[in-house]
C-alpha positions, 0 to 999 in steps of 0.5 A, spaced: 072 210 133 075 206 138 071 207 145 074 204 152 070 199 155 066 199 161 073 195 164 078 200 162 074 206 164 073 203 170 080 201 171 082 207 170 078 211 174 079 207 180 087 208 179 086 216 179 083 215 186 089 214 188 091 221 185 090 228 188 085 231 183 082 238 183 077 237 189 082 234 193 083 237 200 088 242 200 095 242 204 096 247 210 102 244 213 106 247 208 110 253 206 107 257 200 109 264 198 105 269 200 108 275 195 114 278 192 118 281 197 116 289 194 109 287 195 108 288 202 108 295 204 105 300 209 099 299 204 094 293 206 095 288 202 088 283 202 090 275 198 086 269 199 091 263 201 088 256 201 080 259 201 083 263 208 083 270 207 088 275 210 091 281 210 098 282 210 103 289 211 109 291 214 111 294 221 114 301 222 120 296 224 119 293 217 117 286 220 112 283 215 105 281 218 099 276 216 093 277 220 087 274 218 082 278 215 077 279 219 075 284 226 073 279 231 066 284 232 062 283 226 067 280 221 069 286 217 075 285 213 081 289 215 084 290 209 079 295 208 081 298 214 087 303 216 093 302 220 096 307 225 103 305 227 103 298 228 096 296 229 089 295 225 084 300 226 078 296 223 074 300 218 067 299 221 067 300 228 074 301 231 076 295 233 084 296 235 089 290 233 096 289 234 100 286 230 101 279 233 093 279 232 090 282 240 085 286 240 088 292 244 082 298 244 074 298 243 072 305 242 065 304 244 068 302 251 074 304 257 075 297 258 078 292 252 077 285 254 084 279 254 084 273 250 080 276 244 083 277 238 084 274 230 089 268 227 096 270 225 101 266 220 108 266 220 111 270 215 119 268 213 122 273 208 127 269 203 132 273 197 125 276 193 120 273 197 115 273 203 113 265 204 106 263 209 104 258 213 097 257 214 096 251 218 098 248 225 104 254 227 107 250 232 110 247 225 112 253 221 120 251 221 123 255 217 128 250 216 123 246 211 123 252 207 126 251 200 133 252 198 132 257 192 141 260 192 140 262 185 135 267 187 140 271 192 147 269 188 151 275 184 153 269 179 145 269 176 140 274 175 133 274 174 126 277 173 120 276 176 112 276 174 105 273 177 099 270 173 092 270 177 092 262 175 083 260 173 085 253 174 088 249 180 095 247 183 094 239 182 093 240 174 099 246 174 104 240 178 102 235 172 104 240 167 110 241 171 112 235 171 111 233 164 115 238 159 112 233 152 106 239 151 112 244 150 112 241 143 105 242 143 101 248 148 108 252 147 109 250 139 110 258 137 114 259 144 119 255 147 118 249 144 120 244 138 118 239 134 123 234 137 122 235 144 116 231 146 121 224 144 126 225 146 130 221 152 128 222 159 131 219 166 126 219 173 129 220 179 122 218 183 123 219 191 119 220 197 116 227 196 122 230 190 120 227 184 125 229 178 125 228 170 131 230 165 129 230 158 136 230 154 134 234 147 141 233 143 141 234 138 137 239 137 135 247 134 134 251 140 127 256 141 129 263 138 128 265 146 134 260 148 138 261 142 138 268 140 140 269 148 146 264 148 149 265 141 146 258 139 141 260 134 141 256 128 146 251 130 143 244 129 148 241 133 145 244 141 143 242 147 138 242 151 138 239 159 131 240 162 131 238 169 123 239 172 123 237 179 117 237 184 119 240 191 113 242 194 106 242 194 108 250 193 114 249 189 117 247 181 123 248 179 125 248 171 133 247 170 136 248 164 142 246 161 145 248 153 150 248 150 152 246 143 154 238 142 159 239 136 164 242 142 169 238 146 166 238 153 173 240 155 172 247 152 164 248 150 161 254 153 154 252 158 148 257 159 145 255 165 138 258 167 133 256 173 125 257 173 121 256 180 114 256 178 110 257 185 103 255 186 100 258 192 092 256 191 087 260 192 082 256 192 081 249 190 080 252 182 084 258 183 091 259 184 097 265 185 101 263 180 109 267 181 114 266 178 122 267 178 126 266 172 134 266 173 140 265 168 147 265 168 149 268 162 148 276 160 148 278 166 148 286 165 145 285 158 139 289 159 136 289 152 137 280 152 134 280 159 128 283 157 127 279 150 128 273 155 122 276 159 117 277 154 118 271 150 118 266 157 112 271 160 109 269 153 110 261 154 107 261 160 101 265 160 099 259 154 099 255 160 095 260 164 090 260 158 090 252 156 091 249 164 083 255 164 080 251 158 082 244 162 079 247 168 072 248 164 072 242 162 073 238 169 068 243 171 062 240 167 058 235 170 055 232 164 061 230 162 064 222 164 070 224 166 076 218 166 083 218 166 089 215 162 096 215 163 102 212 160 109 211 161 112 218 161 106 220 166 110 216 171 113 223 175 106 227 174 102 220 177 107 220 183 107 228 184 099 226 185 099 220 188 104 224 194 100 231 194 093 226 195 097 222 201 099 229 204 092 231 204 089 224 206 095 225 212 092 232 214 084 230 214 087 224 219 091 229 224 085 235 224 
């Protein structure tokens, strides 16, 4: 058994210094995604985004609103309050707050004082769903949200899902961004023996990170390949393209295609997954995802196949991703990384996300 040296230990740690790592502050001035556009209702819906509580709900209007989840009186969470009209009556005292977070009435009083009131953030609907903005509002430019066309485009359709995620942004990014553990974590799903070697390209830019691994040829996953008509076929493609494009954005763009056929006349299905990372917490995360295709787009029963089998795939990262939390949580453990030649996105993605929040602690 080979154990590193005191050196190689030392050296590695020192370059995960560098990286974002679990217990690196988070990142608020960015847009994340609160929820799935049928997800806030005339019903209080309470989530905890960034270790903030807020309470979220739509106007009579249909105007979604996110408030801070608490009555600035005794610090009661509204979520367990009512609404009447387009205002918070909080539960335990009465207190009145208006959908831009005033308070407006105090019942035990005739007179309602100015200036009081709690923390409202902004809400921006876009195709199935509802983004946030948590840090400095004078920022929140809505043209900085992610491009995500496919989403609202009759040429694609797709599915939509949630995982409540017992690990944190950082690890599920890294996992992201190095798509070698489909060989292994995700062997009895969407993965295949030869995806791991396969040939792969880096385009590393300022705060977009992108590798494409070409797996040609290849036999394609049951999932892929029953749905495309490629199954069994030894001569498929497949082009995955996993890009980082925000702290609260991945997107996995598929190619396939059997390699046998001219180009000139081949048939190429294209899917879109955008994995969505909103933390929770530094160890917890809302995991959304919205998985798209260009293909069967009215074929109900290949639609739900497809779903099953990705949701599978992506509850083993959910489970496996858990584990690792665990094992980062053990204080009696000498944790050191090593990272090797294919890690080069996943690092940059870190070493970006550790930049953000060291830049952010600066300004605050």
């Amino acid at each position: 058994m080979t154990i590193p040296t005191v050196n190689i230990i030392e050296a590695c740690r020192k370059a995960t210094d560098k990286m974002a790592d679990k217990d690196t502050p988070l990142i608020y001035n960015e847009w994340y995604v609160a929820g799935f556009k049928e997800e806030i209702g005339r019903n209080l819906l309470a989530r905890t985004f960034l270790n903030k509580r807020v309470v979220m709900y739509r106007t009579l209007e249909g105007q979604p609103v996110a408030l801070e989840d608490r009555c600035a009186h005794r610090s009661f969470p509204l979520s367990k309050s009512h609404l009447e009209g387009n205002e918070i009556i909080c539960g335990y005292h009465g207190f009145k707050y208006n959908n831009v977070g005033n308070l407006v009435d105090i019942p035990s009083q005739k007179k309602c004082p100015h200036g009081i009131g709690i923390q409202t953030y902004k809400l921006v609907e876009k195709g199935p769903l509802v983004w946030i903005w948590l840090g400095n509002q004078i920022l929140a430019d809505e043209e900085k949200i992610p491009d995500l066309y496919w989403m609202d485009s009759d040429d694609w359709a797709a599915t939509t899902g949630y995982f409540f995620h017992p690990g944190n942004y950082v690890s599920m990014h890294e996992n992201l961004m190095d798509l070698t553990h489909l060989t292994f974590l995700h062997a009895d799903t969407i993965g295949t023996p030869d995806y791991a070697s396969a040939p792969y390209k880096m385009d590393l830019k300022e705060g977009h990170y992108k590798l494409i691994r070409e797996v040609v040829p290849t036999t394609l996953s049951p999932v892929w390949g029953e749905t495309t008509g490629l199954a069994g076929k030894n001569t498929a493609a497949r082009i995955a393209t996993s890009e980082f494009l925000s702290p609260g954005l991945h997107q996995v763009s598929v190619s396939f295609y059997d390699s046998a056929v001219d180009e000139s006349i081949r048939q190429t299905f294209k899917i879109h997954t955008a994995h969505i990372l909103t933390p929770e917490t530094n160890n917890t995360m809302h995991y959304f995802i919205v998985h798209g295709r260009d293909f069967a787009l009215d074929d109900q029963e290949i639609e739900e196949y497809m779903h099953e089998q990705l949701f599978a795939a992506f509850q083993e990262d959910v489970v496996g991703l858990g584990a690792l939390e665990q094992v980062l949580d053990d204080k009696d453990m000498h944790h050191f990384e090593i990272s090797v030649a294919s890690d080069a996105p996943a690092v940059a993605t870190r070493i970006y996300l550790k930049k953000r929040a060291d830049q952010e602690s600066v300004m605050s």
